[in-house]
PyMOL CGO cylinders between C-alpha atoms (Angstrom):
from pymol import cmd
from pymol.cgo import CYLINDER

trace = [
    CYLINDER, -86.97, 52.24, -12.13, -87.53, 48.74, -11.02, 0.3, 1, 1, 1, 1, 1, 1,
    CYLINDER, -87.53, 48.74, -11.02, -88.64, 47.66, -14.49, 0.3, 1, 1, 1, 1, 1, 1,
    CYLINDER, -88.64, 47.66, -14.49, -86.05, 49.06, -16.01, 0.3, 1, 1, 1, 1, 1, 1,
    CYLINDER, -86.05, 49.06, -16.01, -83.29, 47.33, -13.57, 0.3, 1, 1, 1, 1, 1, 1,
    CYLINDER, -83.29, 47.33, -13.57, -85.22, 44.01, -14.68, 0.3, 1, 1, 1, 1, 1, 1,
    CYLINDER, -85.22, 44.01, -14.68, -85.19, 44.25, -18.08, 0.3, 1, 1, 1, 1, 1, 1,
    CYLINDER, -85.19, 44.25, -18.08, -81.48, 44.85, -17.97, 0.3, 1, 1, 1, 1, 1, 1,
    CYLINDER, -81.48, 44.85, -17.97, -80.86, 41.90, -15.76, 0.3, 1, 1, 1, 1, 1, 1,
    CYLINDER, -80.86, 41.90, -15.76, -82.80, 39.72, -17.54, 0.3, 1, 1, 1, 1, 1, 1,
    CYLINDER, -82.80, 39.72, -17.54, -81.68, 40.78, -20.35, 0.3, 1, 1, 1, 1, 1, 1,
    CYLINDER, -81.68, 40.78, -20.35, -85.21, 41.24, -21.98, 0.3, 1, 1, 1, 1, 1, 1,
    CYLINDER, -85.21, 41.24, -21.98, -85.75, 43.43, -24.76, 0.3, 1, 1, 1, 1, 1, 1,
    CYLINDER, -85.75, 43.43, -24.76, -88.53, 44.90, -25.99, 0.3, 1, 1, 1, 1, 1, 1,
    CYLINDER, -88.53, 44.90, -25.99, -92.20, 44.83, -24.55, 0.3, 1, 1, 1, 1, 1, 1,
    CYLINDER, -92.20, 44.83, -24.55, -91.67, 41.33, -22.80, 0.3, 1, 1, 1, 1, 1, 1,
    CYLINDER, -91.67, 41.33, -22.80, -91.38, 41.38, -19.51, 0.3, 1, 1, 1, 1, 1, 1,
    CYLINDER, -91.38, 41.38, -19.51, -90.13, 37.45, -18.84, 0.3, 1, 1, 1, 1, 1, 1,
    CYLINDER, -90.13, 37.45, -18.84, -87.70, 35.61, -19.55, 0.3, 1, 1, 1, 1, 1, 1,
    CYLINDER, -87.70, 35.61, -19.55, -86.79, 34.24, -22.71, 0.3, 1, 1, 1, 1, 1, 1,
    CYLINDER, -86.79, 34.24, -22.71, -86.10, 30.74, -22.82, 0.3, 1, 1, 1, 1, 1, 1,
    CYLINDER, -86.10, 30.74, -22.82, -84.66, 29.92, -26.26, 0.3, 1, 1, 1, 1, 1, 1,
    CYLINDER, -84.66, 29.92, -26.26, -82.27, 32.68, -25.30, 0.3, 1, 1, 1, 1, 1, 1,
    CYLINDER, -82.27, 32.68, -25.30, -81.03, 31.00, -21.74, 0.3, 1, 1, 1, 1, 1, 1,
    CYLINDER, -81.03, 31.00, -21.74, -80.99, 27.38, -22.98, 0.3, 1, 1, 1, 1, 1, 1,
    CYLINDER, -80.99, 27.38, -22.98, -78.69, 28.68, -26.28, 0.3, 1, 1, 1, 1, 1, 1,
    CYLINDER, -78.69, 28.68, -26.28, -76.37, 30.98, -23.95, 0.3, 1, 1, 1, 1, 1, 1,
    CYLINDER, -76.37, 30.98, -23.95, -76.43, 27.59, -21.31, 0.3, 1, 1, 1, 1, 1, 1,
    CYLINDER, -76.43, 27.59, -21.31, -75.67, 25.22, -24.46, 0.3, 1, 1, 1, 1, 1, 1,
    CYLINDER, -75.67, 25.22, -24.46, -73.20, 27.53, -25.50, 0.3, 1, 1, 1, 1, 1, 1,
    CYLINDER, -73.20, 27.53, -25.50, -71.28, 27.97, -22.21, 0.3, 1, 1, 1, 1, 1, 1,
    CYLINDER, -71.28, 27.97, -22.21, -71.35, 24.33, -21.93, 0.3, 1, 1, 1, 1, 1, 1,
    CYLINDER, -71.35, 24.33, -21.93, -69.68, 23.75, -25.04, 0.3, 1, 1, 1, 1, 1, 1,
    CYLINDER, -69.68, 23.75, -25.04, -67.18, 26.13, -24.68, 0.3, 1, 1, 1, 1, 1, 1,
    CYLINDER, -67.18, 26.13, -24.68, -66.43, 24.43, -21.09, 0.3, 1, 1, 1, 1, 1, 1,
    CYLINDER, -66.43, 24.43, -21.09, -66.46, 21.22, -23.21, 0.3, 1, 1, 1, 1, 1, 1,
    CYLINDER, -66.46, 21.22, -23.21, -64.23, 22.66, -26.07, 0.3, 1, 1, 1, 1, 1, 1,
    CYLINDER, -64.23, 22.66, -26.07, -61.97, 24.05, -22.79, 0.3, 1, 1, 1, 1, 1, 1,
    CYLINDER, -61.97, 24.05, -22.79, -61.75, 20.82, -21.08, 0.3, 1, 1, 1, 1, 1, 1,
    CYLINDER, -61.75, 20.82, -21.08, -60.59, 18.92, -24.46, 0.3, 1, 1, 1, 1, 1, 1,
    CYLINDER, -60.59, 18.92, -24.46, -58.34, 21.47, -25.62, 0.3, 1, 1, 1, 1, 1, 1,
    CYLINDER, -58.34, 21.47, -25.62, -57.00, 23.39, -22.65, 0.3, 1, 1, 1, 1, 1, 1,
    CYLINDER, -57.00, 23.39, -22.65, -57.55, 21.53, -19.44, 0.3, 1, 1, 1, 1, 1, 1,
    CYLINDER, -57.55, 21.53, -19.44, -56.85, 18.28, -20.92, 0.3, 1, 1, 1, 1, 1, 1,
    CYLINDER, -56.85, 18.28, -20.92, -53.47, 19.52, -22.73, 0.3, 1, 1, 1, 1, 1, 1,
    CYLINDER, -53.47, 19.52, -22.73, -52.58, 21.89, -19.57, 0.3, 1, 1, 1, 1, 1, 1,
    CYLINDER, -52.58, 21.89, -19.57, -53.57, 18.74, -17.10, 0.3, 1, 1, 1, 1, 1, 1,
    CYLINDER, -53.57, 18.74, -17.10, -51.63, 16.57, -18.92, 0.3, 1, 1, 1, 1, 1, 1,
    CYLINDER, -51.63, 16.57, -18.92, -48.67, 19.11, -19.23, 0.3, 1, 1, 1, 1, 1, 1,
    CYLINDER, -48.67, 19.11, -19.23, -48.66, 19.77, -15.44, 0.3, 1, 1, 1, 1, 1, 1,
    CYLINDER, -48.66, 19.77, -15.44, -48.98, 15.90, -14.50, 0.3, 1, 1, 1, 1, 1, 1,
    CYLINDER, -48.98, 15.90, -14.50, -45.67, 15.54, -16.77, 0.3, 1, 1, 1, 1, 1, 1,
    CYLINDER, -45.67, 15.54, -16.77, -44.34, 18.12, -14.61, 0.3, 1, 1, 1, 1, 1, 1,
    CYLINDER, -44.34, 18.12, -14.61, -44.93, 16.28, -11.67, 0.3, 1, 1, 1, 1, 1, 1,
    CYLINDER, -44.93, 16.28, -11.67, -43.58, 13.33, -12.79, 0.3, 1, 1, 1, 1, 1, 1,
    CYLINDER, -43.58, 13.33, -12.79, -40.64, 14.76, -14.22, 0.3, 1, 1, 1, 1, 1, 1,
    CYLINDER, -40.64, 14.76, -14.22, -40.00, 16.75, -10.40, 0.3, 1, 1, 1, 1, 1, 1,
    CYLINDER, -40.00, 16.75, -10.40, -40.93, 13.31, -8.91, 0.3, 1, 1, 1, 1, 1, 1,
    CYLINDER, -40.93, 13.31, -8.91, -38.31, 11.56, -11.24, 0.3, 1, 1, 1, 1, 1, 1,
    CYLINDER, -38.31, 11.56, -11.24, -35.43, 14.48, -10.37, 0.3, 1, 1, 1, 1, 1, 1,
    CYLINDER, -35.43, 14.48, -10.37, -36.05, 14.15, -6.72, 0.3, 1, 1, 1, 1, 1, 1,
    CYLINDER, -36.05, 14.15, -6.72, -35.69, 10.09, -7.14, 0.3, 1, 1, 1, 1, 1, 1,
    CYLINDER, -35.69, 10.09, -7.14, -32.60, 10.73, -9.37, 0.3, 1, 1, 1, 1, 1, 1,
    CYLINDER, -32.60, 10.73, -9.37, -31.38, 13.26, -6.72, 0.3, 1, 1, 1, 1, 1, 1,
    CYLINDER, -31.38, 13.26, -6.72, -31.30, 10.55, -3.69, 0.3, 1, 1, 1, 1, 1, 1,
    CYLINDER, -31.30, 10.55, -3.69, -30.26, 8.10, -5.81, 0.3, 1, 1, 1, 1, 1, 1,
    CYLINDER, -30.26, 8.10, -5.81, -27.37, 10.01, -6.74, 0.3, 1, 1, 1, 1, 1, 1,
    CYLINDER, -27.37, 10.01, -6.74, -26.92, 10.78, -3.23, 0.3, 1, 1, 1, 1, 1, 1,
    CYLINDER, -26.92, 10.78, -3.23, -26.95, 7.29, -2.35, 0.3, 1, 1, 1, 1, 1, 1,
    CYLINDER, -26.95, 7.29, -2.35, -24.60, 6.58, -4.48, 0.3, 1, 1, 1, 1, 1, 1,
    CYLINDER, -24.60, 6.58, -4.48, -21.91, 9.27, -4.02, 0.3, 1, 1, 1, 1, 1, 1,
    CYLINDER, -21.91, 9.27, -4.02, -22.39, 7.84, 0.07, 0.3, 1, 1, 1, 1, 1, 1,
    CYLINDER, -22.39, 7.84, 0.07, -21.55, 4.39, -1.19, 0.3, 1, 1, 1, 1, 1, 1,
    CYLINDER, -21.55, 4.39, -1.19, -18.31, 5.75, -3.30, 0.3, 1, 1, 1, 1, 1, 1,
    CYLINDER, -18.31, 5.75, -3.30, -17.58, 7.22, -0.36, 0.3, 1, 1, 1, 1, 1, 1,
    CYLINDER, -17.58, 7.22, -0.36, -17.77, 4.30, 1.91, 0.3, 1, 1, 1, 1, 1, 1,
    CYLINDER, -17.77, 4.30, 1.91, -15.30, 2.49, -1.00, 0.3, 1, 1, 1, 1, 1, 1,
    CYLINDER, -15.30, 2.49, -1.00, -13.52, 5.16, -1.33, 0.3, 1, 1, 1, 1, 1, 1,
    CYLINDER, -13.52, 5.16, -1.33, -12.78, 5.54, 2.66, 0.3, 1, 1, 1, 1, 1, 1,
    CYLINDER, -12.78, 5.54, 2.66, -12.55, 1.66, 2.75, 0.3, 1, 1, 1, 1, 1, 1,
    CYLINDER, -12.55, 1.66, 2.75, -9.92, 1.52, -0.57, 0.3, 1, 1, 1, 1, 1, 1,
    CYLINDER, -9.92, 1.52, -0.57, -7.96, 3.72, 1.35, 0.3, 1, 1, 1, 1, 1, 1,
    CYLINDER, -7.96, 3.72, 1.35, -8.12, 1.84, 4.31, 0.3, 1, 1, 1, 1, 1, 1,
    CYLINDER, -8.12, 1.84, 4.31, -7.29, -1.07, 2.61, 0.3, 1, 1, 1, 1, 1, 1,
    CYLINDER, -7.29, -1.07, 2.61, -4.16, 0.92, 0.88, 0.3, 1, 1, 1, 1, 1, 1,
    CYLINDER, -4.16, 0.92, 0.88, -3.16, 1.67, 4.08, 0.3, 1, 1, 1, 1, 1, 1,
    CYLINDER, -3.16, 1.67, 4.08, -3.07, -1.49, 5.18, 0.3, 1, 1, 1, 1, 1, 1,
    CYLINDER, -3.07, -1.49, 5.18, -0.93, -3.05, 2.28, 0.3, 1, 1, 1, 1, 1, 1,
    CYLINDER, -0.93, -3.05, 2.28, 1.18, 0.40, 2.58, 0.3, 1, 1, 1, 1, 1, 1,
    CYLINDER, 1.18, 0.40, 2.58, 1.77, -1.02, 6.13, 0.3, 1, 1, 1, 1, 1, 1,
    CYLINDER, 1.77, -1.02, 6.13, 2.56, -4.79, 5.27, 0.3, 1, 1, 1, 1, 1, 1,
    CYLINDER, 2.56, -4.79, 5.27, 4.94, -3.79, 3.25, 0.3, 1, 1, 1, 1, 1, 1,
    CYLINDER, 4.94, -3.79, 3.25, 7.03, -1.12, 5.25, 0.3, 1, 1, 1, 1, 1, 1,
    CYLINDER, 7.03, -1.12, 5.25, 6.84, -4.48, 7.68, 0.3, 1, 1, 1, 1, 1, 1,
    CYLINDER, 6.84, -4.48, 7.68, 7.92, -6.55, 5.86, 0.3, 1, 1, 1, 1, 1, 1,
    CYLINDER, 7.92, -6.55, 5.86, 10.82, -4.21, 4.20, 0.3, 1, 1, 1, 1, 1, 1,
    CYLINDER, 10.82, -4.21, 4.20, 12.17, -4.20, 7.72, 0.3, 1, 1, 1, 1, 1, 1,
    CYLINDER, 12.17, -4.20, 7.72, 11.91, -8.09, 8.25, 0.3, 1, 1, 1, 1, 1, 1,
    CYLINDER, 11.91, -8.09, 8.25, 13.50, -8.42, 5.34, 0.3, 1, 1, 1, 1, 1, 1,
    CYLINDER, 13.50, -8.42, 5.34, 16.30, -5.90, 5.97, 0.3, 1, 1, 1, 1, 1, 1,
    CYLINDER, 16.30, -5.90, 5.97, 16.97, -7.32, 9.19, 0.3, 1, 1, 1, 1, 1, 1,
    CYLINDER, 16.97, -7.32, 9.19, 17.19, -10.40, 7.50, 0.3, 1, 1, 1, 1, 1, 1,
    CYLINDER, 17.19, -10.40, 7.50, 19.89, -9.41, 5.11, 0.3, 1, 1, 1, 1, 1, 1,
    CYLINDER, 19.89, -9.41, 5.11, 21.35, -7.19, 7.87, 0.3, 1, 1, 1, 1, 1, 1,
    CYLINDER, 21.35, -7.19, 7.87, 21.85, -10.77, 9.28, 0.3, 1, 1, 1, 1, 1, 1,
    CYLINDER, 21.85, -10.77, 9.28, 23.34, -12.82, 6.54, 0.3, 1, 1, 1, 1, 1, 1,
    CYLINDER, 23.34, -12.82, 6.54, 25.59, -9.97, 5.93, 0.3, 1, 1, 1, 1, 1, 1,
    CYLINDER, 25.59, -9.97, 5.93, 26.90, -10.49, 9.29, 0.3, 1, 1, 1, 1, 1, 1,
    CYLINDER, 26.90, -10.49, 9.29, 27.00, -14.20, 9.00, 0.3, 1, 1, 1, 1, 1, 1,
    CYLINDER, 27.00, -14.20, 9.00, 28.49, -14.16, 5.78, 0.3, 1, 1, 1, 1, 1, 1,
    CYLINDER, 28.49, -14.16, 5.78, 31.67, -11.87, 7.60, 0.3, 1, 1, 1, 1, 1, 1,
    CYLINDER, 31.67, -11.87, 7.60, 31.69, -13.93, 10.11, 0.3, 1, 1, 1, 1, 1, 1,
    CYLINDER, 31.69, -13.93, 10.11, 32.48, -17.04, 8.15, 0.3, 1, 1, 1, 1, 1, 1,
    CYLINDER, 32.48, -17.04, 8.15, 35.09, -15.19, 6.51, 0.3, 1, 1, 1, 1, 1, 1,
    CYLINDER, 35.09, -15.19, 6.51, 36.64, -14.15, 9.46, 0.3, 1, 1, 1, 1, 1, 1,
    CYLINDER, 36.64, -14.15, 9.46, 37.20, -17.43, 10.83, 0.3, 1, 1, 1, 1, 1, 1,
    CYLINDER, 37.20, -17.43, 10.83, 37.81, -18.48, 7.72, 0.3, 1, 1, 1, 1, 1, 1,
    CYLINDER, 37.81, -18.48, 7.72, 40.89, -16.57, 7.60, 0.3, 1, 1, 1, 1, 1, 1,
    CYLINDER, 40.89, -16.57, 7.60, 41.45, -17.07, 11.22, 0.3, 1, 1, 1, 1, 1, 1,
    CYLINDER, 41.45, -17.07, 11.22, 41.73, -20.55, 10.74, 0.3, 1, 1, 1, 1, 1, 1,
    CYLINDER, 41.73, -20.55, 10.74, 43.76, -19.90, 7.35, 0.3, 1, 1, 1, 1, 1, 1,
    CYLINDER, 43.76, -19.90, 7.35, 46.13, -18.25, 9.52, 0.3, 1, 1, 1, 1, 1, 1,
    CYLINDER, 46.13, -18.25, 9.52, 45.99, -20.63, 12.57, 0.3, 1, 1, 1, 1, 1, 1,
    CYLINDER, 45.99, -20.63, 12.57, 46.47, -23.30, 9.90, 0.3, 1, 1, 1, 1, 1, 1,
    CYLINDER, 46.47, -23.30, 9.90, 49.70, -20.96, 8.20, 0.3, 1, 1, 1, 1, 1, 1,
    CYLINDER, 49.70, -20.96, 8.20, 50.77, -20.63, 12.08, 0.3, 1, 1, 1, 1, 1, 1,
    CYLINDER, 50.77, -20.63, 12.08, 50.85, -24.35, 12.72, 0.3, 1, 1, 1, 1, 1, 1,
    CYLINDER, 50.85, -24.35, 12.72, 52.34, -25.22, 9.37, 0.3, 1, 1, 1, 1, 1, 1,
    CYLINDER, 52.34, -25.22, 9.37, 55.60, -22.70, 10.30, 0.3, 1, 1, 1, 1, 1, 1,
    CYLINDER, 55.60, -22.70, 10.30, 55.27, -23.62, 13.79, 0.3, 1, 1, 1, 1, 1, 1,
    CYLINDER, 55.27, -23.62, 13.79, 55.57, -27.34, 12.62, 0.3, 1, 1, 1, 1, 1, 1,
    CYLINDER, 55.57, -27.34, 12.62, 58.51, -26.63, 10.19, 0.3, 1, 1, 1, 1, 1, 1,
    CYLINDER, 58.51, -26.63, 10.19, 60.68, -24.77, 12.58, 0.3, 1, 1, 1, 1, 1, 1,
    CYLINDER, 60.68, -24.77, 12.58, 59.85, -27.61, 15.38, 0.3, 1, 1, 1, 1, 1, 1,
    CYLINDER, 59.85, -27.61, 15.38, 61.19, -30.09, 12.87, 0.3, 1, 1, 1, 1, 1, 1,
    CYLINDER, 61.19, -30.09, 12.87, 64.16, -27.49, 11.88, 0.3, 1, 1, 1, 1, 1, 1,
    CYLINDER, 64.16, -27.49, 11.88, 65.29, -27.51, 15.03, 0.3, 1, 1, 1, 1, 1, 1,
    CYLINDER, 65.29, -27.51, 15.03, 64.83, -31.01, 15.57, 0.3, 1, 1, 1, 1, 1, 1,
    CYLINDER, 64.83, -31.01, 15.57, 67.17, -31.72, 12.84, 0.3, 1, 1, 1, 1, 1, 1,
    CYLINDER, 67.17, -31.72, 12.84, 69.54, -29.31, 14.01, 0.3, 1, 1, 1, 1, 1, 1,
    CYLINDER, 69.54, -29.31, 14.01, 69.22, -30.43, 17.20, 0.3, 1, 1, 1, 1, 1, 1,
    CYLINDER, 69.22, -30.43, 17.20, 70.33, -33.90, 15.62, 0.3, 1, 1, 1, 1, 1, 1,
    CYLINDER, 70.33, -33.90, 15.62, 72.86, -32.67, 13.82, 0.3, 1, 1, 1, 1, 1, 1,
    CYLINDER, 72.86, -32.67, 13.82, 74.40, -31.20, 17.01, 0.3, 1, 1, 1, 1, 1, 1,
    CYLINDER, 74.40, -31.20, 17.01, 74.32, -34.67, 18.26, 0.3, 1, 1, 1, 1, 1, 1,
    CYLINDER, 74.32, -34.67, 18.26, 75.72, -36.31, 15.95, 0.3, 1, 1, 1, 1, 1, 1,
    CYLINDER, 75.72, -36.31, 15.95, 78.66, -33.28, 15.70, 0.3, 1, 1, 1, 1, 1, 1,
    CYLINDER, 78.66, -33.28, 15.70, 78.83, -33.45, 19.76, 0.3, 1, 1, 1, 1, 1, 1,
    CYLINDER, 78.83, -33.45, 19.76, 79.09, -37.57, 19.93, 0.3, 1, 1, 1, 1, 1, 1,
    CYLINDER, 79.09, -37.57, 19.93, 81.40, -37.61, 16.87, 0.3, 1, 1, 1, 1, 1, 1,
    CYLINDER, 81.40, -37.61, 16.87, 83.69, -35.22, 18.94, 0.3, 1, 1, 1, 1, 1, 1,
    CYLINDER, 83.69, -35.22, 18.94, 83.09, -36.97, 21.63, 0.3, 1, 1, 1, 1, 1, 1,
    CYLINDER, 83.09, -36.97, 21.63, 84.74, -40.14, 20.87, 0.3, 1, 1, 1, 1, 1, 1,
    CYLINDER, 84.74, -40.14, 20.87, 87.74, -38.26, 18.67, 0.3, 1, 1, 1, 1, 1, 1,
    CYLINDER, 87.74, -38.26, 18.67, 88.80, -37.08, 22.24, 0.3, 1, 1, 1, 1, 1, 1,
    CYLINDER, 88.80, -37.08, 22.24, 88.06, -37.46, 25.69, 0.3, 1, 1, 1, 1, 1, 1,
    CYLINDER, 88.06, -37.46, 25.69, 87.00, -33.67, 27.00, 0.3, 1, 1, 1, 1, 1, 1,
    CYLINDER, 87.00, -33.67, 27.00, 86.27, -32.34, 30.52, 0.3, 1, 1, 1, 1, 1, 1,
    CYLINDER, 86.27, -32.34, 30.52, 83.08, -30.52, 31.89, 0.3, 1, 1, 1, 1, 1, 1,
    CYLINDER, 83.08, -30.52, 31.89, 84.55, -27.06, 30.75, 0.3, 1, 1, 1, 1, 1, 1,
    CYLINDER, 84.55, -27.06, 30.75, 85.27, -28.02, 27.30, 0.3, 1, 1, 1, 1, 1, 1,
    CYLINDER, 85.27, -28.02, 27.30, 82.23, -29.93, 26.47, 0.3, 1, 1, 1, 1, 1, 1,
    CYLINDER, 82.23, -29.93, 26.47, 80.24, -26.78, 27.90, 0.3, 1, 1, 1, 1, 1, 1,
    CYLINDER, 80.24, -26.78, 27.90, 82.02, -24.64, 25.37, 0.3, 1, 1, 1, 1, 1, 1,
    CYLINDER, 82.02, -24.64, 25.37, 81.80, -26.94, 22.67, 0.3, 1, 1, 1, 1, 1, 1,
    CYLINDER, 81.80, -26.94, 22.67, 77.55, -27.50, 23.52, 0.3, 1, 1, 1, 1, 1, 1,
    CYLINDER, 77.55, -27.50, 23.52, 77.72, -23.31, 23.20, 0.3, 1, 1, 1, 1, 1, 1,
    CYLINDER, 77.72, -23.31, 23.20, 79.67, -23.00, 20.02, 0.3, 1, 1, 1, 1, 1, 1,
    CYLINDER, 79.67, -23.00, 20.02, 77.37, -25.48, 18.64, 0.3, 1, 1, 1, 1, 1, 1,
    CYLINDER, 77.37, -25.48, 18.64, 74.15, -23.69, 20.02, 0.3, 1, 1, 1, 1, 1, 1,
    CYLINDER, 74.15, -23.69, 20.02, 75.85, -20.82, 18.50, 0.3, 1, 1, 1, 1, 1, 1,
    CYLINDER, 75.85, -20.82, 18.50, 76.15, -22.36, 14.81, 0.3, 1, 1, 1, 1, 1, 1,
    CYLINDER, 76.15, -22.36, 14.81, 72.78, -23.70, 14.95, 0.3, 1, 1, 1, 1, 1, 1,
    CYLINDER, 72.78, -23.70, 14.95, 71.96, -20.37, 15.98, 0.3, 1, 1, 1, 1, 1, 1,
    CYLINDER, 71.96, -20.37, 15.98, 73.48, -18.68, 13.10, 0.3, 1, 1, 1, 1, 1, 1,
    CYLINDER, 73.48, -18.68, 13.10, 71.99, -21.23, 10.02, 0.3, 1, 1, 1, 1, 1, 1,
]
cmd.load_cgo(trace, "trace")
């Protein structure tokens, strides 16, 4: 049974009992161009299909933090734009109110000056009628000396009479 095993696994046929040698070195040239024929046309092609892969995972991953990068340094603008907004949002509510205040202030101003404008207008009007009634009763007051000393030396009068004659006159001044 032994020689039967052997011939099988040799793979001898017939009445040899060796190996054949042509056989083994056409089967060995044979594998190795078929690994040769493999390594041009498969591994080569699936090696160079796979490294592509690689670089093209390699390239999303780089493209993926760079991204991410990126979005953190919109971000960072982003949180500093609104910063900034905030700011100038700020100034300008501050300076609304300094400028309100301001106006707030002229406003006042302004009224002022018109009221004492129009105080003095009056005080002025005052004066002016104060002034003309002085100087009307100044020349009434004349007049009622020059009626009283023209009566006065018509006739000679005593203390009563020239007290009721100083009264009627008062009276008639009184009266224009």
């Amino acid at each position: 049974m032994t020689a039967t095993t052997n011939m099988f696994v040799l793979g001898a046929s017939g009445s040899h009992h060796g190996v054949e040698w042509g056989t083994t070195i056409v089967t060995l040239a044979t594998f190795i161009i078929l690994l040769l024929l493999l390594k041009k046309f498969a591994w080569a092609p699936l090696k160079e299909v796979m490294d592509k892969r690689e670089r093209d995972i390699n390239k999303d991953i780089d493209d993926a933090e760079q991204a991410k990068i990126n979005a953190q340094k919109l971000e960072e603008q982003n949180k500093q734009t609104l910063k900034e907004t905030q700011e100038e949002v700020h100034r300008i509510i501050e300076e609304s109110k300094i400028q309100a205040r301001q106006q707030h202030e002229e406003i006042i101003h302004e009224a002022n000056i018109r009221a004492n404008g129009m105080i003095e207008t009056a005080q002025n009007e005052i004066n002016s009628q104060k002034e003309r009634a002085i100087s009307d009763i100044n020349n009434q007051v004349s007049e009622l000396s020059v009626l009283i000393a023209s009566k006065v030396l018509r006739k000679e009068i005593s203390e009563k009479d020239q007290k009721a004659l100083v009264e009627k006159y008062i009276k008639e001044a009184g009266d224009k």
